[in-house]
N, C-alpha and C positions, 0 to 999 in steps of 0.2 A: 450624888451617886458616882463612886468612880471607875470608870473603868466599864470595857465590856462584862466582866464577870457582874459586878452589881447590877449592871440592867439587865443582865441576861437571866439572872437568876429574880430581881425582880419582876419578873415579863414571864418567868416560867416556875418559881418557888424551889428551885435547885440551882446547884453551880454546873458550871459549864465543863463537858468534859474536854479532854484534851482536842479530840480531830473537829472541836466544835470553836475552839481557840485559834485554830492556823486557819478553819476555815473562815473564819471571820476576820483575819488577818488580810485574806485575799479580798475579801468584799469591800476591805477600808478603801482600798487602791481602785476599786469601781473596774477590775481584773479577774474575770470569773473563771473558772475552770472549765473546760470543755465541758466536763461529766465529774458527775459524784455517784463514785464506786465501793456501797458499802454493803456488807452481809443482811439481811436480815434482820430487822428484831434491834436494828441499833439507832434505833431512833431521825429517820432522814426527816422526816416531816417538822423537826426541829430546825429545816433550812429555813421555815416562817421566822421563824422568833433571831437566828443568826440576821437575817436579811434586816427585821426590822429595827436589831439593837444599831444593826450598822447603821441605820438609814437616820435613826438617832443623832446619832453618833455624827453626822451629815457628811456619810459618803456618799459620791456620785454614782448612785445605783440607780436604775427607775423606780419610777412612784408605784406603779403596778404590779404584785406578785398575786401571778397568775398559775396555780398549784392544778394543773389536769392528770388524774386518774383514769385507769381503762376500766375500772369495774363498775357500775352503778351504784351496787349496795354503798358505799365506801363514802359518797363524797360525803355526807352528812359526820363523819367522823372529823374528817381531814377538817370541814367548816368550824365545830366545836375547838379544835384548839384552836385557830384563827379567833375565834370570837373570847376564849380566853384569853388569848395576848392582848385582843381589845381591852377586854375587863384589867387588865393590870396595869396595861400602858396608861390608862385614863385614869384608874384610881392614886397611881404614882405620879401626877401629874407630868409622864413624858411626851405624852401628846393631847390632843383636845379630843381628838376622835380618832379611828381608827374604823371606817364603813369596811361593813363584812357582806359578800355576795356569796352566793351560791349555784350554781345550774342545776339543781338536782334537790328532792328532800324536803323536808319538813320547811327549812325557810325561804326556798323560790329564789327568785333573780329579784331581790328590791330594788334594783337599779340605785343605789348609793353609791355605787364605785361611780356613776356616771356622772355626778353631783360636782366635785370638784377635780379635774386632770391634774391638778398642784400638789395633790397629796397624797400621802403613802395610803394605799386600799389593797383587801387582800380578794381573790376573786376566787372561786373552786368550781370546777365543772369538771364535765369526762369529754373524751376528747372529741367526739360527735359535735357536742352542744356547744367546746373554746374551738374547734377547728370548722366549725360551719360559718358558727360568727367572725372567724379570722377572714373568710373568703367574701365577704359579705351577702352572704345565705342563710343567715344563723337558722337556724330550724324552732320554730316556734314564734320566732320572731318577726313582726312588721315589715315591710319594703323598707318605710318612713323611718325603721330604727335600726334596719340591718349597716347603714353608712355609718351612726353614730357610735355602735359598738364594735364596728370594725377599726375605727379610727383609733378606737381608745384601747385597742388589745393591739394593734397592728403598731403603734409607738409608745414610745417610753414605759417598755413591759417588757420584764421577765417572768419568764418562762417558764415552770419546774414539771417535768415531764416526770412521774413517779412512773419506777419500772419499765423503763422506755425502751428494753427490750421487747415488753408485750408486743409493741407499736411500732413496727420500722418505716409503713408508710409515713406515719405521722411525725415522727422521729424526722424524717429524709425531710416530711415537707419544712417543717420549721428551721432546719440546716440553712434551706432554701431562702426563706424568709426574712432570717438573722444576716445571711450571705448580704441580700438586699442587691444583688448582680442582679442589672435589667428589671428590677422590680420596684425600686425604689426613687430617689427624685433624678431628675435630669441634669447630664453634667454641667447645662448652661446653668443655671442655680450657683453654680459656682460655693463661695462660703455661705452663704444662705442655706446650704441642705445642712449646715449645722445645726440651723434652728431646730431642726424636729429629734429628740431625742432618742436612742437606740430602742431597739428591738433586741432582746438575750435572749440564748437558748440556755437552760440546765437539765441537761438527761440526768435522772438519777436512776439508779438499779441494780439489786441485789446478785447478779450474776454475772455480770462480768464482759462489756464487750470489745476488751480492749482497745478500747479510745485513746489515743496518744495524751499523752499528760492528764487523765483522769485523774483525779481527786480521790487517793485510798487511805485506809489504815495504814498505820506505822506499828513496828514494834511499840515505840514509848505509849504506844497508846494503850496495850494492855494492861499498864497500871493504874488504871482507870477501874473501879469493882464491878461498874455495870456493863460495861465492854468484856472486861475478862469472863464476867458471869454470863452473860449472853453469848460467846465464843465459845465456850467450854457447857453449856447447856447441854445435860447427857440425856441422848437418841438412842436407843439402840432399836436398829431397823434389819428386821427377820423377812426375810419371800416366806409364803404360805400359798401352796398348791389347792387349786379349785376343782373340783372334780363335777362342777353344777352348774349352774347361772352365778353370774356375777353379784346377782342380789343376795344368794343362799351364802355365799361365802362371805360377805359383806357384813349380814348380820348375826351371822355364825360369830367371827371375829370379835363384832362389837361389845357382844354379849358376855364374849369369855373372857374379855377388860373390865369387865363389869366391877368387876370385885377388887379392881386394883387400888393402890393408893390414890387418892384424887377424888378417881369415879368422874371424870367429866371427860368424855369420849366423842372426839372427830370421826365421821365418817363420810368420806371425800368420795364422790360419785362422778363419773363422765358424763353419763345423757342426766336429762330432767325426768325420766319414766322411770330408771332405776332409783335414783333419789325420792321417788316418791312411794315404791313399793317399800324399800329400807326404813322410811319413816312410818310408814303402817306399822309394817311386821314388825319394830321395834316399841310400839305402845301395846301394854298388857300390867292393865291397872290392878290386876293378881297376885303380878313379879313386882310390885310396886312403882311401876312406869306409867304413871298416868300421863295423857296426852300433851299435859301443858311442861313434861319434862323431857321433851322431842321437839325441836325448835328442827326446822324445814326452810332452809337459806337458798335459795335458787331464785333464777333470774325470770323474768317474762311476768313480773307483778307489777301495777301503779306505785309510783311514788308516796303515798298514800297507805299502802300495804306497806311498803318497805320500811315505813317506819314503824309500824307495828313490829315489824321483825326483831326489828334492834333489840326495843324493851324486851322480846323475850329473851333475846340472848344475853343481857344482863339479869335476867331472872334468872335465868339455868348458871351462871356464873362465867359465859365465856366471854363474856365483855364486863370492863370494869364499870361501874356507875357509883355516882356522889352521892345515890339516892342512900339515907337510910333504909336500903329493902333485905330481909333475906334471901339468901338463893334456894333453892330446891335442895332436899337430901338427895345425894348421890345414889344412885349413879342415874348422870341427864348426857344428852345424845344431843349432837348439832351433826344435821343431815345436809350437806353443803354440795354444790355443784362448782363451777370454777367462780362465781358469785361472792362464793366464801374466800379464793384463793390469794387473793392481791389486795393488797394496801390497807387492812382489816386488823387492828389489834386484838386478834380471837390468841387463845391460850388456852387449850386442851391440855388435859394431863397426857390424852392417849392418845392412839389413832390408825385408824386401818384406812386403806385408801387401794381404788386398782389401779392400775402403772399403768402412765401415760406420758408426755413426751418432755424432756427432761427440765425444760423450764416450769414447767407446772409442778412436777416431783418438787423441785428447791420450794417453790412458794408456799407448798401443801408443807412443806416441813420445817420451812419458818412459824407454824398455826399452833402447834406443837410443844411444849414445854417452854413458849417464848421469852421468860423472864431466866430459867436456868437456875440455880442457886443450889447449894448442897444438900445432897441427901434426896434430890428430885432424880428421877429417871423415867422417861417417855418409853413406854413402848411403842413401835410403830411397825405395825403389819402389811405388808405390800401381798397384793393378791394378782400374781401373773396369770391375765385368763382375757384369751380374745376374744373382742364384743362383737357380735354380733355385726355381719355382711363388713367385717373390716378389710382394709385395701390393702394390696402387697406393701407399700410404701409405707403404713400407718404401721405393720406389722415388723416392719426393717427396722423402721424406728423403736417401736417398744422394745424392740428386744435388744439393740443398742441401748438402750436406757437401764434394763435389767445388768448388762456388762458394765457399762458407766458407774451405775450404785453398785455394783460387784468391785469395782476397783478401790472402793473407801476402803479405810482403813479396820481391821480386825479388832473389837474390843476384847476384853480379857472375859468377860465372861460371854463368848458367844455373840453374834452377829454384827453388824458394820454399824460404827461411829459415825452417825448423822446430826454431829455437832456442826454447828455455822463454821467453826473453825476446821474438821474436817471436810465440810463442803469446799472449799477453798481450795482442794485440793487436786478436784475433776478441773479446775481451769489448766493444770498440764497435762492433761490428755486430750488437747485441743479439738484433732482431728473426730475422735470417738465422740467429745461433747457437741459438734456440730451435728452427728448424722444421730444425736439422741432428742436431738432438737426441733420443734419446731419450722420450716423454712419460710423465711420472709416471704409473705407474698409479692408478684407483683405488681409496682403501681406506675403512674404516670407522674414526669416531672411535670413542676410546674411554669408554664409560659405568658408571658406578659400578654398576647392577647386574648388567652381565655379570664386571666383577671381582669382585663379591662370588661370582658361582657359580664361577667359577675360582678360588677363596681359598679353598671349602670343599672341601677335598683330600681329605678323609676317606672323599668321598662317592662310592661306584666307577661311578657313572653322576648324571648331572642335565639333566633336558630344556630345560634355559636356559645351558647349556653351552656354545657354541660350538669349533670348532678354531681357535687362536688364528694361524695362519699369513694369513687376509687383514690383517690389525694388521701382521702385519712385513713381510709382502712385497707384500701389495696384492693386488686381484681380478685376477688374471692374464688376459688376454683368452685367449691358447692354451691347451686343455681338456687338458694336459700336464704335473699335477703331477709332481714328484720323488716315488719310493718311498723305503723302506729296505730293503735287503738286506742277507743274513749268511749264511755258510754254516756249515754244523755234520753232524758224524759222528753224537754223541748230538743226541736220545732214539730213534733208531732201530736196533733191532737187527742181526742179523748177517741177518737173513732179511727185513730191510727193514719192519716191524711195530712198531708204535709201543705203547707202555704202554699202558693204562685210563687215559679224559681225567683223573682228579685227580693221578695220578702223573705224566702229561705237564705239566699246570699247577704241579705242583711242581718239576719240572725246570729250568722258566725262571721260576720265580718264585729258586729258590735259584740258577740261575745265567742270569743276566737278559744280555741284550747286552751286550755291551762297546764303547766307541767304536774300539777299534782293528779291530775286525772289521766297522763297520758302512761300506755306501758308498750313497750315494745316487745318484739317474740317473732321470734322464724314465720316466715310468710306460711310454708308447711303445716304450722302446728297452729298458725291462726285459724287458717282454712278448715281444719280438721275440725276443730271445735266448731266455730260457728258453722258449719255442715250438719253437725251433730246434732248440735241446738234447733235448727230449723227442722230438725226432722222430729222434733221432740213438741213443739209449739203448735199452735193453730192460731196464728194473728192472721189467718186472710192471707190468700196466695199472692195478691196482687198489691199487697199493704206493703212500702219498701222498707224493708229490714236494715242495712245498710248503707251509710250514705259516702261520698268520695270525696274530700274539701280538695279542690283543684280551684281554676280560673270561674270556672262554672261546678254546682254543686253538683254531679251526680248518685245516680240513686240504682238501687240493687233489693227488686224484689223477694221477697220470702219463699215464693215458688223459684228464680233464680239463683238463690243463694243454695236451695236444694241441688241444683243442675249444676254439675262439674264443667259442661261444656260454654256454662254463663259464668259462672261463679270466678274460674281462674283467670279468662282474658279480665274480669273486672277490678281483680289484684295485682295483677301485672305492667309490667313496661309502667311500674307510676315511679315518680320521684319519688327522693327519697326523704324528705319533708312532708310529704301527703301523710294527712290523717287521717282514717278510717272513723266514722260514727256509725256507734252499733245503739240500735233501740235497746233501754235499759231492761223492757221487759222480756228481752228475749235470753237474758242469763248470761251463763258463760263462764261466771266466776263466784271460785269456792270461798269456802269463810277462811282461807288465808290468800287470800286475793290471786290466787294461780287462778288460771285459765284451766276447767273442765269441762266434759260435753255432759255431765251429769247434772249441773248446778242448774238448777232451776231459776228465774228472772222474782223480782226484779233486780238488779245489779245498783246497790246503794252510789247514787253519782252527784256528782255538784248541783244540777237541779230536783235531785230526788232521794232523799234520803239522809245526806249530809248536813250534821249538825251546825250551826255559827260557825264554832269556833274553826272547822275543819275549812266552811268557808272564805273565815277572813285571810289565812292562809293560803286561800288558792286565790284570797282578790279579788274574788266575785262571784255573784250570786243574778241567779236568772226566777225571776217570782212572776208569776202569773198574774193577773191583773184587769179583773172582769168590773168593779167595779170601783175602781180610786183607790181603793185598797193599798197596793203597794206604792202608790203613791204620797197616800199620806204619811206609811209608815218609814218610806227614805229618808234619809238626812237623818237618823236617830242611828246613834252610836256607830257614825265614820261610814255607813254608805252611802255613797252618792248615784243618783240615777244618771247615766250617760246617755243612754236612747231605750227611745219604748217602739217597741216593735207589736205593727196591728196586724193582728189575726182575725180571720174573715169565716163563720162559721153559716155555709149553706142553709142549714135549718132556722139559722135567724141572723136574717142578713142585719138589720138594723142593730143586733146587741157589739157593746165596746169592749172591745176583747184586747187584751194588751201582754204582751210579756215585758217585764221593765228589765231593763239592763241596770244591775248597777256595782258598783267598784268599791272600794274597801280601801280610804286613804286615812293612814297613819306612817308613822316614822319606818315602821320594822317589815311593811306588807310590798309587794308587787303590788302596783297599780295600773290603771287603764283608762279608757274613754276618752273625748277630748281634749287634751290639753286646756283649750282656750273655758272650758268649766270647770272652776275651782267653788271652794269653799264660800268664797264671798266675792264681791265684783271688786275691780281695780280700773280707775281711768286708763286710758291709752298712751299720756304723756307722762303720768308717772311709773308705768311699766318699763315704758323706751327708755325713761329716766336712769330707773334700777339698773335696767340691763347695760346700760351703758357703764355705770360704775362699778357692777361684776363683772366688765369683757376689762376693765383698765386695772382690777383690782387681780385676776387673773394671769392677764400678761406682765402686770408688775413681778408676781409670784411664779413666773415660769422666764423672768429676764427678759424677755424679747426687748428687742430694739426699739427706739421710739419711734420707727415709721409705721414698725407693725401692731404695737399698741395703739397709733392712731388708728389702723386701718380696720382692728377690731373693735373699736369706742365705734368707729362710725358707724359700722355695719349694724351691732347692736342699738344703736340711737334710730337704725332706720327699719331695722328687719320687719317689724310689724305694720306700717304706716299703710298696707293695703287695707286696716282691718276698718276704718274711715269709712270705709262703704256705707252708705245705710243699711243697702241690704246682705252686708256683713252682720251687721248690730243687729239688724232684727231677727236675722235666721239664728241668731246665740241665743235670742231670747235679752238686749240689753235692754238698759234702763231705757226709757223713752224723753227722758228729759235729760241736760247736762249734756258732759265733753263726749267724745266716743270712748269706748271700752274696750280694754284690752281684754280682759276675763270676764267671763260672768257666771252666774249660778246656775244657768242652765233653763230657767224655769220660763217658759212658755217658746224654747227655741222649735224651729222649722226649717232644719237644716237645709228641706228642699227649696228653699227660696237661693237656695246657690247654685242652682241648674239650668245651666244656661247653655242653650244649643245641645244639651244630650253631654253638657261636660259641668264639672261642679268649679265653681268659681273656688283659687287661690289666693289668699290674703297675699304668700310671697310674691306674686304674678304680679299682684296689684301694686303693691313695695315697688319694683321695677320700672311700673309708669313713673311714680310718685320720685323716684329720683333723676328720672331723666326732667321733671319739673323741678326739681330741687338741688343743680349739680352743687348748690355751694355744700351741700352736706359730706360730698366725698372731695371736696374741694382740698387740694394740698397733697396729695395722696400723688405717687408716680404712675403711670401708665398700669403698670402689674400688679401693684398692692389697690388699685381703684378696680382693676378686674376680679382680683381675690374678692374683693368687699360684696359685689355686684354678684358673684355667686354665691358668697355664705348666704345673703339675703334671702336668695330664691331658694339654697339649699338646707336651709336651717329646719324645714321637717321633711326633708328624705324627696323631696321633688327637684326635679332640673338635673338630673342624675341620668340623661340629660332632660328627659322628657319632662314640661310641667304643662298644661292645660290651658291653652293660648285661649281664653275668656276672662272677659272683663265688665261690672256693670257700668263703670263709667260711660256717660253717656256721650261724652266729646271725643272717644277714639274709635277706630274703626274695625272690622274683624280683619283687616288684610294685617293693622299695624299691630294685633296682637300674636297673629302670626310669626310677623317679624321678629317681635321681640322674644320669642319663646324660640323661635333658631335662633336666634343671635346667643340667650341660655343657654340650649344646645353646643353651639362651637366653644364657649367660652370654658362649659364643663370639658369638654375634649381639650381643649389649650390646656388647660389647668391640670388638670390629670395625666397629662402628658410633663409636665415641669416640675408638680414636686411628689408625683407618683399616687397611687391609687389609695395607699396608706395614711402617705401625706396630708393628701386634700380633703381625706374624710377625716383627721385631725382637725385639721384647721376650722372644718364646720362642727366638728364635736365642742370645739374650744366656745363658740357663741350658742349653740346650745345648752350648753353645761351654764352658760351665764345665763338664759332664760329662763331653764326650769330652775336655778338656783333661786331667783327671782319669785317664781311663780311656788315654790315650796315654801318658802319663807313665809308666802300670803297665805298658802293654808294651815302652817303652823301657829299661826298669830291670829288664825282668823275667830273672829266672835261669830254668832249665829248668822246664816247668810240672810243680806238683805232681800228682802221682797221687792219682787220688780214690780217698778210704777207702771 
């Protein structure tokens, strides 16, 4: 294959346009451009396929393209062509694999990007879910795996920030980031902070923020047909006066498109209440508008629903699909909130929308006639009509926005040229397009010792802590965070009465949220509704209705959730990670997964309701379990049980009541539950073995020096050597005969035989004795790579950061001298984190990581049926 054009057209089934040629000129040179500044509609999301023909090609670019979106709906697109460049690179044989992640959407986070650091992975999130995990906070995320996915976004990763004008906090923090000023390794390091590979930022965005040496179109480039055809894509956009509500003119408009060429009609809404009258009023299966040709795009649904969305709107035709499906006869309505407005391959023929602040107007009219071609022409209807209790400020703006689209250009038959190519041309009226604009909010820079308190994960509280959401989204003026919400059947029983708190704190520590269950929505309108709902139900005044996943579980009764003066302090002042459980019978949500106070319970959820398949996707599944039941039926088709949680029923104290946890392990899924149970058992010395020749096979394929390749061979040879305990082995449930075991099946384990003093025993902790009895193992090594070694050890799952659990069963040492050793952990993490930085060191622990579960995946894809423990 020669040439960037042939793989690039191989990797994507077209040739490469011209600004897609100079830009991958720059990428050879491993020389990025500040920003890529291009219209609309011209293809950016093809920075995937440029990056990875180059990475081909073996420029020095990072291994990691890491693509963050501000809208939700979206990421699931962006994922799709990733996973197509997979499918081509592999069938072409340009690469072997190519692992595809996601933060968002039908395929979860399968952690594959976290598998091999050596290799090129594409990763897609929004910027919540890549800017929490950058801080080491990730939201949803473990303590034990917030270092590990910190490590592996915070180096050798680029960046591509789509529309990063949406974002300026987040924008500003990754500047920050990339700068690596005071954040990065210690200047004693000396050439050694070469070892860790850069961090790139790439803003990309359709409007323009004059970034010095951004990356634009060129004349030569509009000899390109799909460039010129997408510039020249003809808008013509008319103001239409309201003399109503916003929603009367709305679908006034929609309707009088009806009959146009196309027939496939945007209507672009500001709040989610207007969006939702618009999509009523506009089904009247009479006019031949039956319901299923009204697709309802708005935000505050489960991931779960949002996929549902999708398929309709390739049913109605505004999204493309491979499916042989036909689309509806025209004319079909997509009812969209700003959900609809960014990063979304929609293509309306038509479109009425009300006038809002001047970044939104560009993205709403990229939605629009997007592909262009002759003989096509968009209408687009702008409805100038103040919403409701709007602020002097908000008012200044739209109507600067009204002048702003008044200064395009006059087409010849009547109203202004809302071509991409006339858009281009409010960038010289600079002053006007700022005060039409939205204004950045403000946020706080970032400083090395609030990351330092966020890098120590270990630690389940710290009063120098911060929630790290003003860094990505900025000080919001409106006192209106987003929650989280999820609904669930368990831990509440049939009589509505929850566990004893440590068996509820077990329930969701063994089965923790999952993103496909989780939706977010204005604290405001959560409240409203579950307010509504409780007034609508009769589960018992005193039965807790919702619950608070914090340090400790809190609970918020039915009569509570009624009372405005209980209800809000119990939503308030929480982090911004906290997830809200609503009992599933209490409702809340409609048959298109919006949030209403009408919708009667129960609320179809991961323990109730949800089919397999919807299950294996979310990676787990919670089964009740009164009689061996779900026990018997685990281990049949990829689930594995990870803990059974007992439930204690008053009226029969004696009956075995169990909820089984179990997890859903294949190639493609999210997974969970213990590490150390796999599919089948593995000795102890052939694990260490393994892992030793993926930590050497690793640092081969990342260069490091031969002091540092030993110092990760050794770390890996030793990491697990606490596991020796007996009563290690027996709380796994290992074989009872033979070597010690590194993994096992799980079956007949008793985790609590590792509780010891009120603290649960650490195999790493144990590792730490075991080499202070064994110095020849880091024997050879200099003072600071024998210190590095000595902390992967204890930090290889998420402990010693710095806190790890000074117990030990060993019977020959003492509780003073496991104190010791767990500060002596303590300072070593602080030395270390102080030398090659908070990014750094959680690298270097990702890197022996990544060789142990490399190890431990290999055993469950090989594995034959697990053995039966003797």
């Amino acid at each position: 294959m020669d040439g960037f054009a042939g793989i690039f057209e191989a990797l994507t089934g077209r040739s490469p346009l011209r600004w897609q040629c100079r830009l991958h000129d720059l990428f050879l040179t491993g020389k990025l451009p500040p920003a890529l500044d291009l219209p609309t509609g011209l293809g950016k999301t093809s920075v995937m396929a440029v990056w990875l023909a180059a990475k081909i090609a073996g420029a020095p670019l990072p291994n990691r393209l890491v693509y963050v979106v501000d809208r939700r709906v979206v990421v699931d697109q962006a994922t799709e062509e990733a996973e197509a460049l997979r499918r081509t690179a592999i069938a072409h044989g340009l690469l072997p694999d190519l692992p595809i992640s996601t933060l968002r959407g039908q395929h979860l986070d399968n952690r594959r990007w976290m598998e091999d650091p050596t290799a090129p992975a594409i990763i897609v999130g929004t910027v919540d879910m890549i800017g929490s995990r950058l801080l080491f906070r990730g939201y949803g995320v473990s303590a034990g795996m917030r270092p590990f996915q910190a490590g592996l976004l915070g180096v050798d990763t680029l960046v591509v920030l789509d529309e990063a004008h949406l974002c300026p906090p987040f924008q500003a923090l990754l500047v920050r980031i990339a700068a690596r000023e005071g954040l990065g390794p210690s200047e004693s390091l000396g050439p050694d902070a070469a070892l860790l590979p850069p961090f790139i930022l790439l803003p990309l965005s359709a409007t323009g923020n004059d970034t010095e040496g951004a990356f634009a179109l060129k004349e030569e480039d509009e000899k390109d047909s799909f460039v010129r055809d997408r510039l020249t894509a003809g808008k013509r956009l008319t103001f239409t006066p309201s003399d109503g509500k916003v929603e009367d003119g709305l679908v006034r408009e929609a309707l009088a498109l009806a009959d146009s060429p196309g027939g496939r009609i945007a209507v672009f809404c500001t709040s989610r209440e207007v969006a939702q009258k618009v999509a009523d009023r506009l089904v009247d299966r009479k006019a031949g508008r039956p319901p299923e040709a009204v697709v309802l795009l708005a935000g505050a649904r489960r991931v779960h629903e949002r996929e549902r969305a999708k398929e309709e709107l390739q049913a109605t035709g505004f999204l493309p699909t491979r499916k042989d499906q036909s689309a509806l006869s025209p004319p079909t309505f997509l009812v969209a909130t700003a959900a609809g407005e960014v990063g979304i391959d929609l293509d309306a023929d038509h479109a009425v929308m009300d006038l809002v602040a001047a970044e939104r107007m560009i993205q709403r009219l990229g939605r629009v006639n997007r592909a262009g071609g002759k003989g096509r022409l968009a209408q687009v209807r702008v409805i100038d009509v103040a919403p409701e209790k709007e602020s002097a400020e908000a008012q200044v703006r739209r109507e600067a926005c009204r002048r702003l689209l008044e200064s395009l250009p006059i087409r010849s038959d009547g109203g202004f040229d809302a071509s991409p190519g006339a858009l281009l041309t409010l960038r010289k009226n600079r002053d006007l397009l700022v005060r039409a604009s939205t204004p950045a909010p403000l946020y706080p820079a970032l400083d090395r010792p609030t990351l330092d308190a966020w890098a120590m994960t270990s630690l389940k509280t710290h009063p120098g802590r911060p929630d790290v959401a003003p860094w990505l989204r900025g000080w919001v003026e409106e006192d209106d965070p987003e929650i989280t919400l999820i609904w669930r059947r368990w831990p509440w029983d049939e009589h509505g009465r929850l566990p004893d708190p440590r068996t509820l704190a077990d329930c969701f520590e063994a089965a923790p949220p999952r993103l496909l269950e989780r939706l977010e929505a204005p604290r405001s309108l959560a409240l409203k509704i579950l307010a509504e709902r409780a007034k609508r139900v009769d589960l018992g005044d005193h039965v807790p209705a919702v619950l608070a996943l914090a340090d400790r579980v809190e609970e918020l009764t039915l009569a509570e959730l009624r009372d405005k003066r209980r209800r809000d302090p119990f939503f308030e002042r929480r982090s911004a990670d906290m997830v809200f459980v609503v009992r599933h019978d209490l409702g809340g949500l409609d048959g298109h997964g919006l949030l209403a106070g009408d919708a009667a319970g129960p609320v179809p959820c991961l323990d109730d309701g949800w089919d397999d398949e919807i299950l294996k996707n979310a990676g787990l599944r919670i089964v009740f379990d009164e009689a061996g039941e779900a026990s018997r039926s685990e281990g049949k088709g990829g689930w594995r049980q990870v803990d059974r949680i007992g439930l204690t029923d008053p009226q029969r104290p004696d009956a075995e009541r169990y909820l089984s946890i179990q997890v859903w392990r294949d190639a493609d899924r999210e997974t969970g539950g213990d590490p150390a149970v796999r599919r089948r058992v593995q000795g102890l010395y052939d694990h260490l073995g393994e892992a030793e020749a993926e930590a050497a096979a690793l640092a081969e394929r990342l260069r490091l020096p031969a002091p540092c390749r030993a110092m990760l061979m050794a770390a890996a040879k030793a990491h697990d050597l606490g596991k020796r305990r007996l009563q290690w082995q027996r709380a796994m449930g290992a074989p009872r005969s033979g070597e010690p075991y590194a993994k096992t099946n799980g079956k007949g384990a008793n985790p609590a035989l590792l509780l010891i003093n009120g603290e649960t025993y650490r195999h790493e902790f144990g590792s730490l004795l075991d080499l202070e009895r064994a110095p020849e193992v880091l024997a050879g090594l200099d003072a600071d790579l024998k210190d590095l070694a000595l902390h992967l050890v204890a930090a290889h799952h998420g402990y010693a950061r710095p806190w790890i659990a000074p117990v030990d069963p060993d019977w020959q040492t003492s509780l003073a001298s496991h104190r010791e050793r767990a500060a002596a952990a303590a300072l070593r993490f602080a030395r270390l984190q102080a030398t090659w930085g908070p990014w750094g060191l959680a690298w270097w622990e990702a890197l022996l990581r990544a060789a142990d579960q490399r190890v431990s995946r290999r055993l469950d894809e090989g594995a034959q049926p697990a053995e039966e423990t003797a």
